[in-house]
C-alpha positions as CSV (number, residue, x, y, z in Angstrom):
1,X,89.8,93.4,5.5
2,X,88.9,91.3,8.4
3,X,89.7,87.4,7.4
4,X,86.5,86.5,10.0
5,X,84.3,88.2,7.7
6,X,84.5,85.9,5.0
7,X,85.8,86.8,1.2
8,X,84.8,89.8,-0.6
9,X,82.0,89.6,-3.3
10,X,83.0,88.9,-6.6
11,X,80.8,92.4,-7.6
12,X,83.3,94.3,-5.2
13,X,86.9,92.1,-6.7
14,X,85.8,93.0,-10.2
15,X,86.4,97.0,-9.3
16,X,90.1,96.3,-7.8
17,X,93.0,96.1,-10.6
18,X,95.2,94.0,-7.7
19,X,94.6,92.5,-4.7
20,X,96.9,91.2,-2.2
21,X,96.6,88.4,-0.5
22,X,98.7,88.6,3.4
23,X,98.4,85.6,5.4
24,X,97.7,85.8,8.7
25,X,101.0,85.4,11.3
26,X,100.7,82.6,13.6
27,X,104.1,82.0,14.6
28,X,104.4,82.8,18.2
29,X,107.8,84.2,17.5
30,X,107.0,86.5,14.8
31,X,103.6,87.9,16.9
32,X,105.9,88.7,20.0
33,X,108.7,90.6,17.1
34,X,105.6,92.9,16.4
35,X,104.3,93.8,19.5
36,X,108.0,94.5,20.4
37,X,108.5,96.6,17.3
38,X,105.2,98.7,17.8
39,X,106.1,99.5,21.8
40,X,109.5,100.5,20.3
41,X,108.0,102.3,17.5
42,X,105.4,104.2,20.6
43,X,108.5,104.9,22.9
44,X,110.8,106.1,20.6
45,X,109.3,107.2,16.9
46,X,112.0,109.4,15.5
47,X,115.0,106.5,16.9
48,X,112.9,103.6,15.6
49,X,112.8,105.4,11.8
50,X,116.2,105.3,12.1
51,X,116.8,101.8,13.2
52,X,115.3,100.7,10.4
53,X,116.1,103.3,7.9
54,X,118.5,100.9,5.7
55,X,116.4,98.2,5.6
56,X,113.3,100.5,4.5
57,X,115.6,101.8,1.7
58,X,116.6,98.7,0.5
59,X,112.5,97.5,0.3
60,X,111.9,100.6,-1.3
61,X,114.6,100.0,-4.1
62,X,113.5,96.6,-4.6
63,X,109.9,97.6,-5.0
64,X,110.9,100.2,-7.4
65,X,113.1,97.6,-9.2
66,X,109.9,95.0,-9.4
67,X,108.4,98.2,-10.9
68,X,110.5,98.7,-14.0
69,X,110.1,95.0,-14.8
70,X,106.5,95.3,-14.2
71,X,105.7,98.0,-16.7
72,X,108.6,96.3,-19.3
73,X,106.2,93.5,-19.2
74,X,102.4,95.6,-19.6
């Protein structure tokens, strides 16, 4: 969703089981570290998986972890 357009109705919020919030990155830093990552990611698709293979296993054990304790807890 576009931030500029305001929040969703409450109608439309009622439908969704979650809803994520993701503030918006203003850091100049952290702007530049994307843009880098996507001309990488355009050059180079299959080396760029790889670079970042092991960190996107270990996200994806974590989010499987948080999973388990989720549905412990429902």
């Amino acid at each position: 969703m576009n931030p500029e357009e305001g929040q969703l109705r409450p109608q439309l919020l009622d439908r969704l089981p979650l809803s994520v919030e993701v503030p918006r990155i203003s850091d100049t830093k952290d702007r530049m570290e994307i843009v880098k990552r996507n001309i990488d990611f355009e050059s180079d698709p299959k080396g760029f998986v790889e670079r970042y293979l092991s960190q996107e296993e270990a996200l994806k054990a974590a989010i499987f972890q948080a999973q388990q304790v989720w549905r412990k807890c429902v």
